[in-house]
N, C-alpha and C positions, 0 to 999 in steps of 0.2 A: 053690284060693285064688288071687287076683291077685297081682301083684306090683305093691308100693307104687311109683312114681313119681315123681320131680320133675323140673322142667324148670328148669333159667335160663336167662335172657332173653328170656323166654317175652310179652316186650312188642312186640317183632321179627318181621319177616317168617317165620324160619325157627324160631322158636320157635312161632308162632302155625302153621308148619305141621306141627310137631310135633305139638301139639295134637290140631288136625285129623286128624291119623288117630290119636294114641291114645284119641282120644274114641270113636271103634266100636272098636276089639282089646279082642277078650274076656278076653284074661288081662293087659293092665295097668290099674292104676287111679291115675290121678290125681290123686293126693294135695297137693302144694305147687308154686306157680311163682313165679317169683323176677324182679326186677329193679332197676334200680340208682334214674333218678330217679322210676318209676313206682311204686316203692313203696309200700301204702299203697292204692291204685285198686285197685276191682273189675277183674277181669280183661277181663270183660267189655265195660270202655271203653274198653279199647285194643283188642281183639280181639273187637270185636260180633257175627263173623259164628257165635263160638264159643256158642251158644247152651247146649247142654246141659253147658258148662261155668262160669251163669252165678254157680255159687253160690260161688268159689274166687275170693280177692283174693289180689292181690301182698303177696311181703314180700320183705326185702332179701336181694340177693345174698349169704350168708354162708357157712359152713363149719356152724353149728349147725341153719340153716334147711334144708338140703340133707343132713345127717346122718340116717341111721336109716329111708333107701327102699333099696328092693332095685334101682332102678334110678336114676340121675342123668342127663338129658341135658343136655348145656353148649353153647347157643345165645348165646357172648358172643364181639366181638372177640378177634383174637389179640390173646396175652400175659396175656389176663384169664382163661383158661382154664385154662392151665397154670397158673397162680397158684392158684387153686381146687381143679384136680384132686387136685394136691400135698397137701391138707391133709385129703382124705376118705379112710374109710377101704377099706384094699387088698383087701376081698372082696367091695364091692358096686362093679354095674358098671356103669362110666362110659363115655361115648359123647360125645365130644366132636365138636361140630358146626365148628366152626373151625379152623382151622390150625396149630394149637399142636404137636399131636402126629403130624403126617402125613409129615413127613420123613427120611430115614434120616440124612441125613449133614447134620452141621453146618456144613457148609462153607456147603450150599445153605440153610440156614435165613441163616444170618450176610451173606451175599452177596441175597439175596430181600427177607426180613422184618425182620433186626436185633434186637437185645436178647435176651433170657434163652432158652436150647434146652432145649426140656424132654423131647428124646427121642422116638420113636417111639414107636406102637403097633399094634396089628393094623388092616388097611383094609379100611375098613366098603367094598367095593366085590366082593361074593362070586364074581364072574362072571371076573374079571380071571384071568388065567394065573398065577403064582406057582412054580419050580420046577418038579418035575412033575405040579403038580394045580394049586389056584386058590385064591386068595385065599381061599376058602367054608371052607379047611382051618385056618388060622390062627384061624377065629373060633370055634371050638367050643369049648369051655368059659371065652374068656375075657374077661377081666374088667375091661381098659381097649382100647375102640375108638377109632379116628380114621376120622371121616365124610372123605368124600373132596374137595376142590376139583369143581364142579359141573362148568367148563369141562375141568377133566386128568380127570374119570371120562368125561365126551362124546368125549376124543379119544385114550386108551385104550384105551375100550372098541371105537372104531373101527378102533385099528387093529393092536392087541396078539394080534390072529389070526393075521395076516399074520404077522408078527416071529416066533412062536410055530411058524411053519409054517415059515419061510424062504422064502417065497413076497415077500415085499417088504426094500427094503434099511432098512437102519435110517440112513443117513445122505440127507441134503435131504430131510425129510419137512414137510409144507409145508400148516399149517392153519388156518383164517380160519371165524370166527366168525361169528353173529348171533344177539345175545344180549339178554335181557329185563334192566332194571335192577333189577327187584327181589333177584338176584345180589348185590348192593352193599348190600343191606338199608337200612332206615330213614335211609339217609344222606341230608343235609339239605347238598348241596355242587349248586353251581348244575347242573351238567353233567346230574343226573338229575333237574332241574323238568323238568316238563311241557311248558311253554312251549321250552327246549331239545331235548326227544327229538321231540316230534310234527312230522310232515312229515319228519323229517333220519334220515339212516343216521350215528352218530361212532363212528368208529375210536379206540380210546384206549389207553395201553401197548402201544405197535406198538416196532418194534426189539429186540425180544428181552429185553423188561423185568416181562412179567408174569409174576405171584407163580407161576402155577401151570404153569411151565414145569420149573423141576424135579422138580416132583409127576409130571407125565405121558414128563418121560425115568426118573424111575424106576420108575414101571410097567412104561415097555417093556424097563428092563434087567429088571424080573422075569421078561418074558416070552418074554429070552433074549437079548437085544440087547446089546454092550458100551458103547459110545457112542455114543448115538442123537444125532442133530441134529434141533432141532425150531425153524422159524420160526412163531410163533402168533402171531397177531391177530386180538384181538377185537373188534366194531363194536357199538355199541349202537342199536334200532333200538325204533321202538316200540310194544312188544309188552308186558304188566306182566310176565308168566314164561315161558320157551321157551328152549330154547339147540338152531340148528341150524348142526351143526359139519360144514364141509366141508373134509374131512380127504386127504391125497393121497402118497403114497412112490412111487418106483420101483419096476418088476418086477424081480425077479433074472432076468438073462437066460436065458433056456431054459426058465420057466415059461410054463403051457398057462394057458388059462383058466376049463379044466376045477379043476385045481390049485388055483387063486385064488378060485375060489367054494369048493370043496371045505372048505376052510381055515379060511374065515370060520361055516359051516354045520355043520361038526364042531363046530368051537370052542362054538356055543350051543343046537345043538341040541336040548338036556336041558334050557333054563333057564328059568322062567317069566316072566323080566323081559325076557330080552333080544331079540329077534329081526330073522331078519335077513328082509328081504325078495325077494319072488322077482324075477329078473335082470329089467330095464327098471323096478323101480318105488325111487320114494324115499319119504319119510316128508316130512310137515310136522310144523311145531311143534304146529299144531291135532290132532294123533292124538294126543297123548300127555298132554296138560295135563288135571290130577288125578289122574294115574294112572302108580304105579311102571314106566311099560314104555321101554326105549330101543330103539327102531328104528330099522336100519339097510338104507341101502341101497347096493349093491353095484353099481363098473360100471368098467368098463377103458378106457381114452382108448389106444389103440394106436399111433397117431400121435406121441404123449407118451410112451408106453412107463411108464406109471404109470398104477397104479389108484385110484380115484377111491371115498371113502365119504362117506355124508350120511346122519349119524347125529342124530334127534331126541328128545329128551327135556326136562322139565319137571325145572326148575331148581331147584325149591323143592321138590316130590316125588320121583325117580328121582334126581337128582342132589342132593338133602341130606338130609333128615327118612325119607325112602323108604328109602334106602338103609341109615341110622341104625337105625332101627327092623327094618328084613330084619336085619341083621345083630346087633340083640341077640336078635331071635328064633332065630339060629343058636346063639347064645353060650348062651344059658339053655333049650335044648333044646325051643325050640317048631319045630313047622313052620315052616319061613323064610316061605312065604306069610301069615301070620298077621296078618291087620288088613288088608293090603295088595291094591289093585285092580291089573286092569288096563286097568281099562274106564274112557276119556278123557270129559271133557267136551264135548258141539260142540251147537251151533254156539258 
């Protein structure tokens, strides 16, 4: 038998790719999807391209609408998440897509996002390091997930091999983005018209002010780091989905560069989403879009004395809804691959 369903904010980018893959997984079913002013609309007018989902209309975001599925995804701004999670009940399992629940330490939510800390939860990101196993261990039987920052799972997952191995330093680690606006979702703020992105590269929360900068130092202290330092900036460029993160730390002196691929090729060897690429080649944004995979590529600047990642993956797949979904298929005992490709769209 399936398991019941709902989505809110399922009027949204990451709600609508929600959607999108629970529309093929054979063991969920689709029951209600929610939003706040679309209320009321067939689903299918905000989300056209959902065809085989065209029989299901909105209803309001609520606590009673969302009661009574074996599964809830929460595809709303933060602070609207945690508000909601709060009032469902503690045995069905919630997957929030947003920010509410992804941080350990209040300091960093207070000092990032501001207003109400609702607490951590397990990270929907299975592949990551975690003591001494991976995040993959946290999600097994349970019962509230936090989906990851798109940008902190791309620079992460690039480079919490390394840290894990002791093979790279964890302080000046130094990462620059190119990133698709649909990341930002449906936002209606001049900076992601159309007439702004096309032709132009924009760099935006440069100076060490984006949100998902504590998110990806506290990965890498999972992954054994104590104070990681992370310069991040992201550039918005345009693309509608893609995030290629070139990610870059010191070598610890005395590492081979046998060592440093080693590292990164244990770490994913086993994993169906992650892979790293063989030595001279990188990934574009184009391999990965529709498809849960992040590739990575691997290469050492000698001269620099730092190693160099170029980690690609699809923003709205692998980096939100993809991972959301691998990860309750861990939680409620399906094969983690379950619903999930790895085969991209091109041209």
């Amino acid at each position: 038998m399936a398991f019941s369903v709902a989505v809110a904010g399922a009027s949204g980018y990451a709600g609508g790719e929600l959607l999108r893959i629970l529309a093929e997984h054979p063991d969920f079913e689709v029951r209600t999807v929610t939003a706040n002013q679309s209320a009321g609309r067939p689903l299918i007018a905000l989300q056209p391209q959902l065809r085989s989902l065209a029989h299901l209309n909105l209803v309001e975001t609520t606590t009673e609408n969302l009661a009574g599925h074996d599964v809830v995804f929460l595809a709303l701004p933060h602070g609207k998440s945690g508000e909601i999670a709060a009032t469902l009940d503690p045995a069905t399992l919630v997957v929030d897509c947003g920010a509410d629940h992804r941080l350990e330490r209040e300091g960093d939510w207070a000092a990032f996002y501001g207003g109400e800390y609702y607490g951590a939860w397990s990270y929907a990101v299975p592949e990551l390091p975690f003591g001494g196993g991976k995040q993959r261990d946290r999600l097994v039987g349970a019962t509230r997930i936090a989906a990851p920052g798109c940008n902190a799972s791309a620079v992460s997952l690039a480079l919490a091999p390394g840290i894990r191995a002791g093979v790279i330093e964890e302080a000046d680690i130094v990462a620059v983005l190119a990133v698709g606006p649909s990341g930002a979702g449906k936002n209606l703020k001049p900076m992601y018209l159309a007439s702004e992105i096309l032709g132009s590269a924009n760099p935006y929360a440069v100076g060490g002010t984006h949100r998902h900068i504590p998110e990806i130092q506290q990965n890498l202290r999972a992954a054994g780091a104590s104070a990681p330092t992370v310069s991040f900036t992201p550039i918005l460029v345009p693309m509608s989905r893609g995030i290629l993160a070139t990610s870059t730390a010191r070598i610890v002196p005395g590492t081979t560069a046998v060592q440093i691929r080693e590292a990164w090729e244990s770490a994913y060897a086993d994993e169906p989403f992650v892979h790293v690429l063989p030595d001279g080649v990188v990934p574009r944004t184009a391999d990965v879009l529709g498809a849960n995979t992040a590739l990575i590529g691997l290469a050492i600047d000698e001269a620099a004395g730092r190693v160099v990642t170029v980690l690609a993956l699809d923003n709205l797949y692998k980096g939100t809804a993809g991972a959301a979904i691998q990860s309750a298929n861990i939680a409620l005992g399906l094969p983690e691959t379950t619903g999930l490709t790895v085969n991209g769209v091109a041209p």
